[in-house]
Chimera marker file (.cmm) of the C-alpha trace (Angstrom):
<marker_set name="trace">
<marker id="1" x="41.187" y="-4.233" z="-23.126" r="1" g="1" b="0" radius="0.5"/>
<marker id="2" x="42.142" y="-4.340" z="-27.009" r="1" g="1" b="0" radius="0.5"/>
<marker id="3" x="43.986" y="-7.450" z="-27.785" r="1" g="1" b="0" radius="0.5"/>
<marker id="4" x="47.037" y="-5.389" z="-29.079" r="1" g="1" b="0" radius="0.5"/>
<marker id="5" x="47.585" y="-4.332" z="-25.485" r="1" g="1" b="0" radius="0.5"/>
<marker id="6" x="47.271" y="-8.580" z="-24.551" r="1" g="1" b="0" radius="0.5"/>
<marker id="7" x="49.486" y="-9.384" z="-27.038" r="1" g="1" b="0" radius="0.5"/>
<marker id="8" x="52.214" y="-6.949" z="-26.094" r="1" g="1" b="0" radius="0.5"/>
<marker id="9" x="51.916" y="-7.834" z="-22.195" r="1" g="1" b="0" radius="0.5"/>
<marker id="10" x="52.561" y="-11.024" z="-23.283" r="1" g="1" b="0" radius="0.5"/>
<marker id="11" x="55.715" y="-10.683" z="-25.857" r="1" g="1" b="0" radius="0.5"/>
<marker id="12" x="57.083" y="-8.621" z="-22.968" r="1" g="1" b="0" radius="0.5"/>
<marker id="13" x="57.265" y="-11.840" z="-21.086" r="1" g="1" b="0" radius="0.5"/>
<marker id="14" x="57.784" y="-13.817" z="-24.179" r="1" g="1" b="0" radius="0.5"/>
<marker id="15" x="60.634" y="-11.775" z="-25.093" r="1" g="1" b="0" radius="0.5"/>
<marker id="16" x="61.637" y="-12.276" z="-21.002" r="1" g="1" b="0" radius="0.5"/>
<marker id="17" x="61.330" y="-16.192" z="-20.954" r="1" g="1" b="0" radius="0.5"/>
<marker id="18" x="59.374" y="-15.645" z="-18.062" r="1" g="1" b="0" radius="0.5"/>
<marker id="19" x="57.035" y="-18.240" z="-19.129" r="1" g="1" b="0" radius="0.5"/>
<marker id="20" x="58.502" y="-20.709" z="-17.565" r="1" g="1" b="0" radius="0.5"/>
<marker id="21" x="58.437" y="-19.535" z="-13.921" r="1" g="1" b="0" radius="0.5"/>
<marker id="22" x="54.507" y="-18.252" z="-14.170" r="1" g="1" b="0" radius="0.5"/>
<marker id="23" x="52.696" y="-21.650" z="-12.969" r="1" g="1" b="0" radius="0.5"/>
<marker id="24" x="49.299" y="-21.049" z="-11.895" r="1" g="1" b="0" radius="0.5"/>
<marker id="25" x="49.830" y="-20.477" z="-7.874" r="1" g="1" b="0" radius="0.5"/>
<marker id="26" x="52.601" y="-18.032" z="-8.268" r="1" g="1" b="0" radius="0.5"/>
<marker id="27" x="50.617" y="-16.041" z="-10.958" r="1" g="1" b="0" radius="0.5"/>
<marker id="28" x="47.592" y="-16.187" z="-8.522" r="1" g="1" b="0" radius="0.5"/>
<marker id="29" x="50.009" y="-15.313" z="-5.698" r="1" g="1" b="0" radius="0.5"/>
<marker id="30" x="51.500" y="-12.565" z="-7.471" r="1" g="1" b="0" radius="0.5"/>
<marker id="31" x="48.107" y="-11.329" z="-8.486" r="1" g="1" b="0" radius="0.5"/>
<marker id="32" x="47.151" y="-10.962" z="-5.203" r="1" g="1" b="0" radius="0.5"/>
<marker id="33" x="50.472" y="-8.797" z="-3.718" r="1" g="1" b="0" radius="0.5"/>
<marker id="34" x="50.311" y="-6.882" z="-6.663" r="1" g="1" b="0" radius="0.5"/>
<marker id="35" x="46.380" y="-5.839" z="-5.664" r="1" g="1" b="0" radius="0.5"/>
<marker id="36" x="47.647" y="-5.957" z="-1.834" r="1" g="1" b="0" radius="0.5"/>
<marker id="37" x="50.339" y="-3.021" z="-2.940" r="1" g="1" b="0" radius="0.5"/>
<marker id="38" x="47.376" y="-1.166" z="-4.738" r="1" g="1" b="0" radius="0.5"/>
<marker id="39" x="45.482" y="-1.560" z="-1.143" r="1" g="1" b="0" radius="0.5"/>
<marker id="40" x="48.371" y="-0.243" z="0.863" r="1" g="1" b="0" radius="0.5"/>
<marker id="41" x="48.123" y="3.068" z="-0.695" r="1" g="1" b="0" radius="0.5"/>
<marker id="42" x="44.941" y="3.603" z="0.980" r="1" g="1" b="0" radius="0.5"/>
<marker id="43" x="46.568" y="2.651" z="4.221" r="1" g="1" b="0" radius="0.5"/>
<marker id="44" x="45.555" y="5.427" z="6.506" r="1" g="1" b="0" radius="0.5"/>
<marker id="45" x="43.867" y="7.449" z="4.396" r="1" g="1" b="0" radius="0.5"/>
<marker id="46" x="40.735" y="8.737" z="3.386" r="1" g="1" b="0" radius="0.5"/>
<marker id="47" x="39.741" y="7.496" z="0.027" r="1" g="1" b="0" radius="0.5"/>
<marker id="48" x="39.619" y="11.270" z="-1.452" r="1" g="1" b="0" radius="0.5"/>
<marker id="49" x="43.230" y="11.947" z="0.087" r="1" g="1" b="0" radius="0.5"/>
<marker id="50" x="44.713" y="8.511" z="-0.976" r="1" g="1" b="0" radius="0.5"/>
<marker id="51" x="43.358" y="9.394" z="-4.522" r="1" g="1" b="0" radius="0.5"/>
<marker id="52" x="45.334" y="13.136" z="-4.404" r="1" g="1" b="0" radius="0.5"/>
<marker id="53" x="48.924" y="11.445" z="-3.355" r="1" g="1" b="0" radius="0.5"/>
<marker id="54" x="49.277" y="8.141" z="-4.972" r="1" g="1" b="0" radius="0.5"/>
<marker id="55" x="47.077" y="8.358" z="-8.577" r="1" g="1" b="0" radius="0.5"/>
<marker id="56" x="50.485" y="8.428" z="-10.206" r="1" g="1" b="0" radius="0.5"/>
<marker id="57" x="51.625" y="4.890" z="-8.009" r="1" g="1" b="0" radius="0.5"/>
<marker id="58" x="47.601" y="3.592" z="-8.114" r="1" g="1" b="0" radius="0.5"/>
<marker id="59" x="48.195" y="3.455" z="-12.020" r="1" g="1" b="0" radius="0.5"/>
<marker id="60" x="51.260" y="1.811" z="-11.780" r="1" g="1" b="0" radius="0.5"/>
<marker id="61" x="49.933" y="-0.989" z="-9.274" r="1" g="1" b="0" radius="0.5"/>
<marker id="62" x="47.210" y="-1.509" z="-11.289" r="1" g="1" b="0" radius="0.5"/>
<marker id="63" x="48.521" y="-1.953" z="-14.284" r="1" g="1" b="0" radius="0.5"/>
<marker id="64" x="50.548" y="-4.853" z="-12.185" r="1" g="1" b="0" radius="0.5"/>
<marker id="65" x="47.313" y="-6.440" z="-11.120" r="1" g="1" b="0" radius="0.5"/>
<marker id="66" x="45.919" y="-6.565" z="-14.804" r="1" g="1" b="0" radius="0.5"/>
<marker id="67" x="49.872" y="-7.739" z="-16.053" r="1" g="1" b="0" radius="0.5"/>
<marker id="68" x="49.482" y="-10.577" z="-13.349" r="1" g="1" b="0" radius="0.5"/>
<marker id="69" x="45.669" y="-11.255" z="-14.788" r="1" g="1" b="0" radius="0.5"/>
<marker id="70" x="46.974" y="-11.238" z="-18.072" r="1" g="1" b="0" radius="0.5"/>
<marker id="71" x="49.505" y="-13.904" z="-17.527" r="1" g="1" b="0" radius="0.5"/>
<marker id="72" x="47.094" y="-16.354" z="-15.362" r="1" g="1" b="0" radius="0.5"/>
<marker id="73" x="44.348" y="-16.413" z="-18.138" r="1" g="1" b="0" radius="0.5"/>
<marker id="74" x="47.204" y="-16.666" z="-20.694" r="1" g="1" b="0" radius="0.5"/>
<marker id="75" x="48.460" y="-19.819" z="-18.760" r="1" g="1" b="0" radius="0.5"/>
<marker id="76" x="44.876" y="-21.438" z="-17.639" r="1" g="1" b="0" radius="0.5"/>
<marker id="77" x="43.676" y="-21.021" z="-21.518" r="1" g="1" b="0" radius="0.5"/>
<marker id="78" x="41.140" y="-18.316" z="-20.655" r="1" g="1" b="0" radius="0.5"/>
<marker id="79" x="39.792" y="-16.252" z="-22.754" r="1" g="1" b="0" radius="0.5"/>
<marker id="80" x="39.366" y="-12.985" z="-21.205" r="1" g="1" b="0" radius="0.5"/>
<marker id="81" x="36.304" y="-11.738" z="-23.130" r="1" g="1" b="0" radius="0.5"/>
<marker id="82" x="34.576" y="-15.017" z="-22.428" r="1" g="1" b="0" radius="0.5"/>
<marker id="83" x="34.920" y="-14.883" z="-18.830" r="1" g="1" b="0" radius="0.5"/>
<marker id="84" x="34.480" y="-11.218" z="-18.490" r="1" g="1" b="0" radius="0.5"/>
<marker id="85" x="30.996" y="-11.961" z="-20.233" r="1" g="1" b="0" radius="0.5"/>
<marker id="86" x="30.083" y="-15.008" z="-18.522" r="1" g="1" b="0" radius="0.5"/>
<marker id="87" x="30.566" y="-13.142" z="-15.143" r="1" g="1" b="0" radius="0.5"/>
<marker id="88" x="28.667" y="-10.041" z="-16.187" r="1" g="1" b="0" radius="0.5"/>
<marker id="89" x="25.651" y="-12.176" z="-17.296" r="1" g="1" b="0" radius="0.5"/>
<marker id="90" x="25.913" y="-14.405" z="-14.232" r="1" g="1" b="0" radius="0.5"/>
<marker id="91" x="26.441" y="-10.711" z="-12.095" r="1" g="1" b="0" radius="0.5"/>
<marker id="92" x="23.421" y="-9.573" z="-14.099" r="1" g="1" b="0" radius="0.5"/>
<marker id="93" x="21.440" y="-12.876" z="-12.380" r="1" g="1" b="0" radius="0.5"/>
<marker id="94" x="22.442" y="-11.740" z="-9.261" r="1" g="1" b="0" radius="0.5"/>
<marker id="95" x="21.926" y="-7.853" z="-9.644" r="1" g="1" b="0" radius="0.5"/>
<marker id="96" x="19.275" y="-7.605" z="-11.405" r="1" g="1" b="0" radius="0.5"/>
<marker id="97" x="19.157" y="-3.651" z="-12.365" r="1" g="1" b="0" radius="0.5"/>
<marker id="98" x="15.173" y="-3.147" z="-10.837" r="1" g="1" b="0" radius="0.5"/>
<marker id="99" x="16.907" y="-4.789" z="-7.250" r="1" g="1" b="0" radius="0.5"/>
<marker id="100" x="20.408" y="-3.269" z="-7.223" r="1" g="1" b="0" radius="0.5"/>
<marker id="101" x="20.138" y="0.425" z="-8.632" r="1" g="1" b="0" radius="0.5"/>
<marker id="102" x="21.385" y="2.974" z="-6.237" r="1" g="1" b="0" radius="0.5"/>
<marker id="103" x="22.185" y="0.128" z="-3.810" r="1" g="1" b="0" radius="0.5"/>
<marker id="104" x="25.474" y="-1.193" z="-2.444" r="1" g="1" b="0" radius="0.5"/>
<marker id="105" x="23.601" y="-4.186" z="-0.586" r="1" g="1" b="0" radius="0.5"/>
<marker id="106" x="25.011" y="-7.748" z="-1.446" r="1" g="1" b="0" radius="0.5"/>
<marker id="107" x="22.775" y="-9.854" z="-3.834" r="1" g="1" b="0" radius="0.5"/>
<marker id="108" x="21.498" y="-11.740" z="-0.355" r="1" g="1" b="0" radius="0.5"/>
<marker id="109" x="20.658" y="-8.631" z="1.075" r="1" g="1" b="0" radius="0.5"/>
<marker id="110" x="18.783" y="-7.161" z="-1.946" r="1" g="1" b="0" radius="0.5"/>
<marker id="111" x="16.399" y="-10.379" z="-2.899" r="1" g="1" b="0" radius="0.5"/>
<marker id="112" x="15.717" y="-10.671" z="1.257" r="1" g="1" b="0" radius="0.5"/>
<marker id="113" x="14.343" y="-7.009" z="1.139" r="1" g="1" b="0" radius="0.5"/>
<marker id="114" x="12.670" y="-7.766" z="-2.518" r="1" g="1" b="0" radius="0.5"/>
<marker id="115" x="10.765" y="-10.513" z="-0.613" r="1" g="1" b="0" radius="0.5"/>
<marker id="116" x="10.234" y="-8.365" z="2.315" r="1" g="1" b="0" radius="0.5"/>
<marker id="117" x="8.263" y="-5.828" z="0.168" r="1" g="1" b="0" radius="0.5"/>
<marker id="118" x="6.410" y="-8.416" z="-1.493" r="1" g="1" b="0" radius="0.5"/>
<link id1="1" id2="2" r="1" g="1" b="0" radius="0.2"/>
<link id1="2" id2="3" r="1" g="1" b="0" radius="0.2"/>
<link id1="3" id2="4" r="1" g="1" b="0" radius="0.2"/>
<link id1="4" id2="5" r="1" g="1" b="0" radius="0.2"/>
<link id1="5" id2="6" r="1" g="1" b="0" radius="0.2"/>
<link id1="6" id2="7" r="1" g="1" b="0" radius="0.2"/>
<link id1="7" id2="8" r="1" g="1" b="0" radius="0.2"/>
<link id1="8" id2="9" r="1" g="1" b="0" radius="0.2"/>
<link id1="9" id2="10" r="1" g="1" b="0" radius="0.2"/>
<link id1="10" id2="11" r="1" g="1" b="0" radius="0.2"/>
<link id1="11" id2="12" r="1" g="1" b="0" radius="0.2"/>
<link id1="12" id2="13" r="1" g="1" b="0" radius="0.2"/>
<link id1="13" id2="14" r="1" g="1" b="0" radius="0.2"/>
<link id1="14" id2="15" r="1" g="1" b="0" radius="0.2"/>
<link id1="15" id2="16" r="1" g="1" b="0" radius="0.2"/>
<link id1="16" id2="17" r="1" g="1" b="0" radius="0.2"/>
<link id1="17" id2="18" r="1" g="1" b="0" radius="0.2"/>
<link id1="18" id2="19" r="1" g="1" b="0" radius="0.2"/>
<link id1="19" id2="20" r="1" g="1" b="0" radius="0.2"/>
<link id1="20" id2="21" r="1" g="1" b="0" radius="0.2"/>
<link id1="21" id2="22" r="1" g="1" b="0" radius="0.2"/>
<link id1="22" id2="23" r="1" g="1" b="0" radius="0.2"/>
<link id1="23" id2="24" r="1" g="1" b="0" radius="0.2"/>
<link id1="24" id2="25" r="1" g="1" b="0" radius="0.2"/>
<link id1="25" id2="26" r="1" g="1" b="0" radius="0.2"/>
<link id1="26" id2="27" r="1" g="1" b="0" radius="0.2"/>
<link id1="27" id2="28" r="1" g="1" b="0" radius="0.2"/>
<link id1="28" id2="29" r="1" g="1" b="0" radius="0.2"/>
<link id1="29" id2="30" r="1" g="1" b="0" radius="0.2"/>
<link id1="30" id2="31" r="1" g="1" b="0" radius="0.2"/>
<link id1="31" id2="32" r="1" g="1" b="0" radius="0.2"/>
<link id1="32" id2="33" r="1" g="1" b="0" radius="0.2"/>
<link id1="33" id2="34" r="1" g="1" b="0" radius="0.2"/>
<link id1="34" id2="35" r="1" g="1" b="0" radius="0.2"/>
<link id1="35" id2="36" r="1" g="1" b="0" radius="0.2"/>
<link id1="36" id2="37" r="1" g="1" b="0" radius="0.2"/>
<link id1="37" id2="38" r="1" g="1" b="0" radius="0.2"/>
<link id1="38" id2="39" r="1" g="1" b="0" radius="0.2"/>
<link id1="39" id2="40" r="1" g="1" b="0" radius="0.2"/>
<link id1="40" id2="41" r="1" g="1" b="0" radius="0.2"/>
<link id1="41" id2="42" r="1" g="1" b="0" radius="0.2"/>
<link id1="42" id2="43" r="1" g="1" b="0" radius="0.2"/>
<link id1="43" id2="44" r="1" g="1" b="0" radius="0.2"/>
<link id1="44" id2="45" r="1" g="1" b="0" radius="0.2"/>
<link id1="45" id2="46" r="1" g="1" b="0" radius="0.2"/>
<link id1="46" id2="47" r="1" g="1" b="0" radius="0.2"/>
<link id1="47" id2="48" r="1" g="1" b="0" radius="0.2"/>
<link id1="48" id2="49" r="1" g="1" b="0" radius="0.2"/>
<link id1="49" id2="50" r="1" g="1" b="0" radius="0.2"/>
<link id1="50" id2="51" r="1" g="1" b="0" radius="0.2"/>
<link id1="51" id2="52" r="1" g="1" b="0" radius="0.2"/>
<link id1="52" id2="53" r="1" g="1" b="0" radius="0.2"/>
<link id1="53" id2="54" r="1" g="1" b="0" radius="0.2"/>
<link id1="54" id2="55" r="1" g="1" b="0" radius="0.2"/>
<link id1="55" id2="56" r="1" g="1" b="0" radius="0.2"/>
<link id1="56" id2="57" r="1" g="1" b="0" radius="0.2"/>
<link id1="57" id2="58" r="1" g="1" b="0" radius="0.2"/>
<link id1="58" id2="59" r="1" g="1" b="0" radius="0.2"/>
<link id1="59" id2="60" r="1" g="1" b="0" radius="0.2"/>
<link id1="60" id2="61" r="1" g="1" b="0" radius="0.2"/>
<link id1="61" id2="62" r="1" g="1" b="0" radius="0.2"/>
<link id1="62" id2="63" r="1" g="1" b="0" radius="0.2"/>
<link id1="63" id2="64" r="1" g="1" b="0" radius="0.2"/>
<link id1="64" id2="65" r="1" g="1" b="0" radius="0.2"/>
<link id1="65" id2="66" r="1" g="1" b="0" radius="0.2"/>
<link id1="66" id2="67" r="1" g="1" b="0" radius="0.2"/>
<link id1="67" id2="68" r="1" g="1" b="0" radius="0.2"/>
<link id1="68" id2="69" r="1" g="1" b="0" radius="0.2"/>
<link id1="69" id2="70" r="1" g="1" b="0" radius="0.2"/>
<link id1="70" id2="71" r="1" g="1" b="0" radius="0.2"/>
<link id1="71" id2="72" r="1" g="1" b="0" radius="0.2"/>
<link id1="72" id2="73" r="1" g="1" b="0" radius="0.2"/>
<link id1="73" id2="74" r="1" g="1" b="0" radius="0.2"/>
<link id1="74" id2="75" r="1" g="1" b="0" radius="0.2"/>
<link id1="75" id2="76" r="1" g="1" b="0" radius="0.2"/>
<link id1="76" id2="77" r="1" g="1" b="0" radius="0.2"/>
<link id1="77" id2="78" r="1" g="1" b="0" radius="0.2"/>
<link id1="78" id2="79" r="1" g="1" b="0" radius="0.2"/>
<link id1="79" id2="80" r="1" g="1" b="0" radius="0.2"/>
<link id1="80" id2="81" r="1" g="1" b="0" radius="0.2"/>
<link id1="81" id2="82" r="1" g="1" b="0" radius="0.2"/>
<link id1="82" id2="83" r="1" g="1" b="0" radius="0.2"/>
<link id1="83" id2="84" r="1" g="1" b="0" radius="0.2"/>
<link id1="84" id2="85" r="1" g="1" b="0" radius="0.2"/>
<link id1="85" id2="86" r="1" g="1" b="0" radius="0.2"/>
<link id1="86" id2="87" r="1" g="1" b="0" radius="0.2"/>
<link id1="87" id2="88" r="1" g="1" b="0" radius="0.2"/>
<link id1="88" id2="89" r="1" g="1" b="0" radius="0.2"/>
<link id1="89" id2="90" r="1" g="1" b="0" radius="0.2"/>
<link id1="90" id2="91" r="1" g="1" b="0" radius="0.2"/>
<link id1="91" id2="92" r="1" g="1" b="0" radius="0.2"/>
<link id1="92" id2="93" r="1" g="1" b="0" radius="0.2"/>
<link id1="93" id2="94" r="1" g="1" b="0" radius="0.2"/>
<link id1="94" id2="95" r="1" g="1" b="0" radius="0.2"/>
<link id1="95" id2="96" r="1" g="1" b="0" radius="0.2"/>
<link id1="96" id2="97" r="1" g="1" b="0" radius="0.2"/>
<link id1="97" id2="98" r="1" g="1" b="0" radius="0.2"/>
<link id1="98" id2="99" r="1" g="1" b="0" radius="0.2"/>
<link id1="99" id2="100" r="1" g="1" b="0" radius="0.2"/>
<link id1="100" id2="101" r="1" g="1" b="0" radius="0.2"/>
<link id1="101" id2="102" r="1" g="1" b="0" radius="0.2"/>
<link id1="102" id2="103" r="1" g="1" b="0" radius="0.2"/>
<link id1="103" id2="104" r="1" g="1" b="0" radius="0.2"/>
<link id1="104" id2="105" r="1" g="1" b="0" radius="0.2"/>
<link id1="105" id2="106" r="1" g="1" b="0" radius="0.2"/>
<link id1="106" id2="107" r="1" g="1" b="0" radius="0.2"/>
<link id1="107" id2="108" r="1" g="1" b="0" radius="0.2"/>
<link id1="108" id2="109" r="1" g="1" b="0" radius="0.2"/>
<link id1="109" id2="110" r="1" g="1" b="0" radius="0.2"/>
<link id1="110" id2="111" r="1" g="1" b="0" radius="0.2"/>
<link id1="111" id2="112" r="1" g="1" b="0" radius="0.2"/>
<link id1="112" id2="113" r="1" g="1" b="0" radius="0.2"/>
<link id1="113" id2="114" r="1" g="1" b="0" radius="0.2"/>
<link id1="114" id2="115" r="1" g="1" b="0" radius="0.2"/>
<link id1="115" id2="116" r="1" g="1" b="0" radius="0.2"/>
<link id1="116" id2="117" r="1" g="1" b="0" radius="0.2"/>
<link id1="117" id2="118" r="1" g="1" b="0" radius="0.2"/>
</marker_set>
């Protein structure tokens, strides 16, 4: 995400005051309703038909979630490019591309069947 796109997310609330009602737990909890929403639109659904009716509304949810991200690393001092890096080197640990390509198994799961093999 450029950090035009941060900034203006966040002069939207800025400009809002909103500030002062985003503490931690209610950015978390909105976070979380906002990606719940996104969810719902799958509700009964295959993934393929979900995708052909509510693309228009997925974009919109999502674009909550990442508002709602935004916010929470804006109020817990995180920098997102620091923890977006962290947790793809850390993922990288655990998924280790000679283990994990062309497989959806958990990290567990994959380093059980690498021993297996051994």
């Amino acid at each position: 995400m450029k950090q035009e796109t941060i900034d203006k997310a966040l002069l939207f609330r800025d400009e809002r005051n909103w500030s002062q009602f985003h503490n931690p737990k209610d950015l978390a909890l909105s976070l979380s309703l906002e990606a719940s929403e996104l969810l719902e639109l799958f509700q009964w659904k295959s993934s393929e038909e979900a995708v052909a009716v509510n693309e228009a509304k997925m974009k919109e949810e999502l674009a909550d979630v990442l508002l709602y991200a935004i916010s929470f690393a804006d109020r817990m001092g995180f920098d997102l490019d620091e923890i977006i890096l962290d947790k793809l080197e850390k993922n990288g640990r655990k998924y280790p591309v000679e283990l994990a390509k062309d497989s959806k198994e958990k990290y567990d799961a994959l380093k059980r069947a690498h021993k297996e093999d051994k």
